[in-house]
C-alpha positions in Angstrom: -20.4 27.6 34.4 -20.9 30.4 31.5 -23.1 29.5 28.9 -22.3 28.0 25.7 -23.0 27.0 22.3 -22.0 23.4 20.4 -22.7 22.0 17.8 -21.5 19.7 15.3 -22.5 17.1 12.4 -25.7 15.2 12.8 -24.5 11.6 12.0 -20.7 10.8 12.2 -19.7 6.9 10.6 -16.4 5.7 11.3 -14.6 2.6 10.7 -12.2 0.9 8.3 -13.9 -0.2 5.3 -16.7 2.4 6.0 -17.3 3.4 2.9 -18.7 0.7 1.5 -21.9 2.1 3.4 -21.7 5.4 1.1 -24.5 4.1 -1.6 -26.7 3.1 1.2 -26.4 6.7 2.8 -26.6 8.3 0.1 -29.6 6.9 -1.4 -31.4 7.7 1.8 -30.7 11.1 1.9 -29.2 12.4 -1.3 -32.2 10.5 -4.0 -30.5 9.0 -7.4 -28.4 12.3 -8.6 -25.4 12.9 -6.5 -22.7 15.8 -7.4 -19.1 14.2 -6.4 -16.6 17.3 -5.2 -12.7 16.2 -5.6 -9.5 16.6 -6.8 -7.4 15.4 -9.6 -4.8 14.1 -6.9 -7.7 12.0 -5.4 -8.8 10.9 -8.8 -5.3 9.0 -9.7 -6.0 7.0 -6.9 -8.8 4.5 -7.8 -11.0 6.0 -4.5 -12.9 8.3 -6.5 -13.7 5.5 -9.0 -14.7 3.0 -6.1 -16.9 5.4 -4.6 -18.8 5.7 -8.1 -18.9 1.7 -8.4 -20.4 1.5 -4.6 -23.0 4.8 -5.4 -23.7 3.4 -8.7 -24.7 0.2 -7.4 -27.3 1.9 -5.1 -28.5 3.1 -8.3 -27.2 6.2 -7.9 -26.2 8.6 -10.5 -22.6 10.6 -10.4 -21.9 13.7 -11.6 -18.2 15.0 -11.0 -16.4 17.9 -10.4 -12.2 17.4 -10.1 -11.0 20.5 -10.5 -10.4 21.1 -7.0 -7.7 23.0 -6.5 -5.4 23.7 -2.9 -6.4 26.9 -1.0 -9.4 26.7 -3.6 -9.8 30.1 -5.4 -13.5 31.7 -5.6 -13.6 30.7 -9.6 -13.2 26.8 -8.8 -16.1 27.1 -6.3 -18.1 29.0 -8.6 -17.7 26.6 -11.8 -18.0 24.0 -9.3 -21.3 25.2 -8.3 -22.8 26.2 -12.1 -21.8 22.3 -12.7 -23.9 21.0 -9.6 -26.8 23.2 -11.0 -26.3 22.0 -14.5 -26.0 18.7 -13.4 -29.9 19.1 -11.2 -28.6 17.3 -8.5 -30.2 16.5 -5.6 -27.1 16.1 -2.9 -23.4 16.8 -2.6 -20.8 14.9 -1.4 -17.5 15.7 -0.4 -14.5 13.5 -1.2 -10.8 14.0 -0.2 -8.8 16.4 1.5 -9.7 19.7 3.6 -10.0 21.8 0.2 -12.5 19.6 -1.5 -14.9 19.2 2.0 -14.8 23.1 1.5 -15.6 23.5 -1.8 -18.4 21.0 -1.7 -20.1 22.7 1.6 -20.3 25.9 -0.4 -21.6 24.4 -3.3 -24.3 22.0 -1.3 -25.2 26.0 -0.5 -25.1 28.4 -3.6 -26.7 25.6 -5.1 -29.5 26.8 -4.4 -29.6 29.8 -5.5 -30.6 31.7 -2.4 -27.3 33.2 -2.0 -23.9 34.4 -3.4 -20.3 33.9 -2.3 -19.2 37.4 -1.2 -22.4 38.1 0.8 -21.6 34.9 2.7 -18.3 35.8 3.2 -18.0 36.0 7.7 -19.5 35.1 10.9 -23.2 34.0 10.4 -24.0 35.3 6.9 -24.7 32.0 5.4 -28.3 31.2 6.4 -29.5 28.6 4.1 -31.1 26.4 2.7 -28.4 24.0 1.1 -28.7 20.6 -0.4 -28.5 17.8 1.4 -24.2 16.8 2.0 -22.0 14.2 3.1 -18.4 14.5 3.4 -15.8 11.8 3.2 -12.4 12.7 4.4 -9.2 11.0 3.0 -6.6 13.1 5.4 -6.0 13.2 9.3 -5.9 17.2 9.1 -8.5 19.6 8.6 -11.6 18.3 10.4 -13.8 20.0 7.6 -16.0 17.2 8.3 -17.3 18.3 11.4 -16.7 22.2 10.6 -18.8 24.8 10.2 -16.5 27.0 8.6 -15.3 26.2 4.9 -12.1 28.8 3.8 -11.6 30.4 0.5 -9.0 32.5 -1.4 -10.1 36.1 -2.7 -8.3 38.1 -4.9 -4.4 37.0 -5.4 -3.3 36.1 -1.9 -6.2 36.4 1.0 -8.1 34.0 2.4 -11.6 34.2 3.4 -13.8 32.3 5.6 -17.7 31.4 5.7 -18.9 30.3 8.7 -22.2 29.3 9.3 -23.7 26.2 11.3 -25.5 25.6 8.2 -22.4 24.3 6.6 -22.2 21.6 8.8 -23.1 18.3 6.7 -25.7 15.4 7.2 -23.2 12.8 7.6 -19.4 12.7 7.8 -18.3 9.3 6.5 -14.4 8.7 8.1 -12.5 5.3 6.9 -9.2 5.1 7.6 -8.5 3.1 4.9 -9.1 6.1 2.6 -5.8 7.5 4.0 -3.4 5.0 3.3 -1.5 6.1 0.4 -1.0 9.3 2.1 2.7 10.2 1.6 4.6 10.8 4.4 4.8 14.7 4.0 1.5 14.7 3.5 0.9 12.8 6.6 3.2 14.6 8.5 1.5 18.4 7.4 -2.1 17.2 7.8 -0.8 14.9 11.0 0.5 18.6 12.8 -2.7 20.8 11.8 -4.7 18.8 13.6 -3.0 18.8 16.5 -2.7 23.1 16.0 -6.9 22.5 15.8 -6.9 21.0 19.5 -3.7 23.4 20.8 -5.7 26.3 19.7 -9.0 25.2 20.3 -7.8 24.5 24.3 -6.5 27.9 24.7 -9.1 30.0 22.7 -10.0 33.4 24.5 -13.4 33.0 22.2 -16.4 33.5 25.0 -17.7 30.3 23.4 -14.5 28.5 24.7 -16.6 25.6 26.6 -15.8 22.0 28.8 -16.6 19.9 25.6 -14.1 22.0 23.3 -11.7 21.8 25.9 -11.9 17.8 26.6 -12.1 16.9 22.9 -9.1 18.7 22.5 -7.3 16.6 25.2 -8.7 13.4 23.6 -7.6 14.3 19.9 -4.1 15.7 21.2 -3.6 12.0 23.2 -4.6 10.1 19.7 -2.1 12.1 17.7 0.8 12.2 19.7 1.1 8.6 20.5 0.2 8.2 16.5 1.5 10.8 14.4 5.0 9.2 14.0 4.0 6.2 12.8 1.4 7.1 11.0 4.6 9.2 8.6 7.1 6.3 9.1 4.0 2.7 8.5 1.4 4.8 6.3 -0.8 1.0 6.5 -0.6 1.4 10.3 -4.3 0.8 10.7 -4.2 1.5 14.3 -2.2 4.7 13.6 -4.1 5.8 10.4 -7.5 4.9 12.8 -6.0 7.1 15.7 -4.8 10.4 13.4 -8.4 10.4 11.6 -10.3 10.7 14.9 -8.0 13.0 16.4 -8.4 15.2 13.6 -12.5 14.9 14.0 -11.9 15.1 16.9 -9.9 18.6 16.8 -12.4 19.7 14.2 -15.3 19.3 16.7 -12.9 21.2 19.3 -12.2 24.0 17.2 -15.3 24.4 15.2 -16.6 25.5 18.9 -13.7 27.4 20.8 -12.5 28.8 17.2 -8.3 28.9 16.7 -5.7 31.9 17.4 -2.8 33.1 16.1 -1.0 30.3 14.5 -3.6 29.9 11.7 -3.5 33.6 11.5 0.1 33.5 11.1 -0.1 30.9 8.7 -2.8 32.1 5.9 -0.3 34.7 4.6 2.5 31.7 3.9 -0.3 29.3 2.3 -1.8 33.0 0.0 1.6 34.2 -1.2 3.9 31.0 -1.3 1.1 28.2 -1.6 2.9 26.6 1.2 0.1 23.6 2.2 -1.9 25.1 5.1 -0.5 22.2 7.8 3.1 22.8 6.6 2.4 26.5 7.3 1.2 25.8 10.5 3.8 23.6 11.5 6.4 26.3 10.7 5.0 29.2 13.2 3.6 26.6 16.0 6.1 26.6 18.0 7.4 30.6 18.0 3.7 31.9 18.0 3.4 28.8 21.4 6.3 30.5 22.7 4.9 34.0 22.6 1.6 33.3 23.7 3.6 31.6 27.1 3.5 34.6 28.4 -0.1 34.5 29.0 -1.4 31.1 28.3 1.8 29.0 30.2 -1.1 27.0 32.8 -2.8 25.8 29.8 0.3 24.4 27.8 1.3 23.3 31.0 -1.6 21.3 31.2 -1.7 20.0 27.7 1.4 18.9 27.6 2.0 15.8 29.0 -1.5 14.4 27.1 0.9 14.6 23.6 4.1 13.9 25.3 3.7 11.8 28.4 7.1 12.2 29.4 6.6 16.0 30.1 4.6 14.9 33.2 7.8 14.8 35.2 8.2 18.8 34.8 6.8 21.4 36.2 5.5 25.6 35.3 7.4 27.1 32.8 10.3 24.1 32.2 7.4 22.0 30.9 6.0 24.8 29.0 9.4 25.4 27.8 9.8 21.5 26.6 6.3 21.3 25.3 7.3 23.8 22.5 10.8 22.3 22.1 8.9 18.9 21.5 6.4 20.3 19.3 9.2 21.2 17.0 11.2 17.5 17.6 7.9 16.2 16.3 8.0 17.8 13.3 11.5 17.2 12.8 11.2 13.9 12.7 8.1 13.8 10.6 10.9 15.4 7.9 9.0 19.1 7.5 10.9 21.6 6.8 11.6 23.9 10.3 12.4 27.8 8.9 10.6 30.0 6.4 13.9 30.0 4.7 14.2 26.9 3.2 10.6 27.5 1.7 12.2 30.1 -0.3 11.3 32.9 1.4 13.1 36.0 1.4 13.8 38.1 4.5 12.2 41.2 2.9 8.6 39.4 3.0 8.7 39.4 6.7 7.3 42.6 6.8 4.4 41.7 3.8 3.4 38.8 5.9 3.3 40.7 9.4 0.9 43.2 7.6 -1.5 40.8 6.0 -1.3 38.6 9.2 -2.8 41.5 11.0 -5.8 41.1 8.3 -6.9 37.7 9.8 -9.3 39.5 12.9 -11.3 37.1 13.0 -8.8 34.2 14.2 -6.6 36.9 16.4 -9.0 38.1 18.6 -9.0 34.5 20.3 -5.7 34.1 20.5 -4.6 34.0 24.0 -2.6 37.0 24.3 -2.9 40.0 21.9 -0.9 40.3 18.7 0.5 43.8 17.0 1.8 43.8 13.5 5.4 44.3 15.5 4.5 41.2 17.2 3.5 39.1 14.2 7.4 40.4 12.5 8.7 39.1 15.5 7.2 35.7 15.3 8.3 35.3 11.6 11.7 36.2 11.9 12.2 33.7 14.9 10.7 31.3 12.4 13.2 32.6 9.7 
């Protein structure tokens, strides 16, 4: 067996009603000054305020920064960090979706003042210290929780990506009661970007590709297929909102290990040009990016299929490889997300644009399972046209 590397977030707390505990662990680690990263989305929905009540009842303080924004710009992380100086906290935590876990890793980091955003910018850069950070997630998507990599937008369009173990945070708090009032679409986008995480994260050429990356990803993809639909159709489904949140951790740990391919790749130019959400973006290339890289990685979908589709069991080579994508798209079908670039608005002529900034996202492309051109990457978006 090669040697590998994993590693992942010290202390993981699940459980519905689980964040009743946050006072308690925060007062331990954090002190009595806490800086709260969110949205405004998150702060219409009474969590934020309950998650004062329960820290301020631990005698906790609260300072807040909502200003989150999707695909989070470099200006909203740096006012978000100036705040968390101003404020002289002593810990960060995290609340909501994949955006605000990434804005408040980076801020638990600049914090400190040992480092700046574009010298942290890649593989290993970020060495640390940072204050002390606990992320709460409120979507079955990103994994950010259990990731060391936290993603950024630069300039107009790209996206950038730290990644550094020492992003990982002390605790990541999961309730699946926080994700309740998830709409559907919402559910659906986040619901299909964690199951890319696992896809991905099985079939990563990454030397660091390892037995524990690969059976997490197995686990999370069984948890989300038998889940994901009714999770979008019964959004109280406790045992379906329980199953989508630890798939996605799940598929975080997976991929935060044996890093993703070409569908994120694909995807970054649709979320930095269009603001498509990053799981819709995914869901729209999944399938044509799965069916070019059958060429090369048809064993491994052949395997992974029948763990999110049971039914595929009965097939065999490249007819199940063949029905695994065909399902893939069914799924998202019947979640209600949209299937072609077109009815995002997209014109035809982009194609090309989005071919050539795909071929910016090296980092993600050199593990994807079979090697992708710029003619490629055209390819892949006009069969997703």
């Amino acid at each position: 067996m090669k040697p590998f590397v994993f590693s992942t977030t010290s202390s993981i707390r699940f459980g519905v009603g689980a964040l009743a505990s946050l006072g308690e662990i925060a007062r331990a680690l954090i002190g009595t000054r806490v800086f709260l990263v969110t949205d405004p989305g998150m702060m219409a929905t009474g969590i934020v305020d309950r998650a004062i009540g329960i820290l301020g009842e631990a005698g906790i303080e609260t300072s807040i920064f909502s200003e989150v924004e999707a695909d989070p710009p470099e200006g909203v992380v740096l006012r978000a960090t100036g705040a968390c100086v101003a404020a002289s906290a002593q810990g960060v935590i995290g609340l909501g979706g994949g955006s605000s876990l990434d804005v408040a890793k980076l801020v638990s980091l600049l914090a400190m003042g040992a480092e700046t955003l574009p010298g942290i910018y890649g593989v290993g850069r970020a060495r640390g210290p940072r204050l002390p950070l606990v992320l709460v997630p409120t979507t079955a998507g990103t994994g950010s929780e259990v990731t060391p990599i936290s993603i950024v937008t630069t300039g107009t369009a790209e996206k950038m990506g730290v990644v550094s173990p020492v992003l990982l945070p002390d605790v990541a708090l999961l309730d699946p009661e926080l994700t309740y009032g998830l709409p559907p679409h919402v559910t659906a986008a986040t619901g299909i970007d964690a199951m890319v995480h696992a896809i991905e994260a099985y079939t990563s050429e990454n030397p660091n590709n390892n037995p524990l990356s690969r059976t997490l990803a197995v686990q999370a993809l069984g948890l989300m297929g038998r889940s994901l639909l009714d999770a979008v159709r019964n959004g109280r489904d406790e045992k379906a909102r329980s199953d989508m949140l630890l798939g996605s951790m799940l598929a975080g740990q997976a991929f935060a290990n044996s890093p993703v391919g070409a569908v994120h790749a694909l995807a970054y130019p649709l979320g930095g040009h269009f603001h498509i959400p990053h799981g819709l973006s995914n869901a729209l290339v999944l399938p044509h990016v799965l069916r070019f890289n059958a060429v090369e990685a048809h064993q491994r979908y052949a395997e992974l299929a029948p763990h999110v589709f049971p039914d595929l069991a009965a097939l065999e080579g490249q007819a199940r490889v063949a029905a695994f994508c065909d399902a893939l798209s069914d799924l998202s079908r019947a979640c209600g997300l949209p299937q072609t670039l077109r009815e995002m608005d997209i014109s035809e002529d982009w194609l090309p644009r989005l071919a050539a900034d795909a071929m910016n996202q090296t980092r993600l492309l050199v593990n994807n399972p079979r090697p992708v051109g710029e003619a490629d990457a055209l390819a892949i978006y006009r069969a997703a046209f």
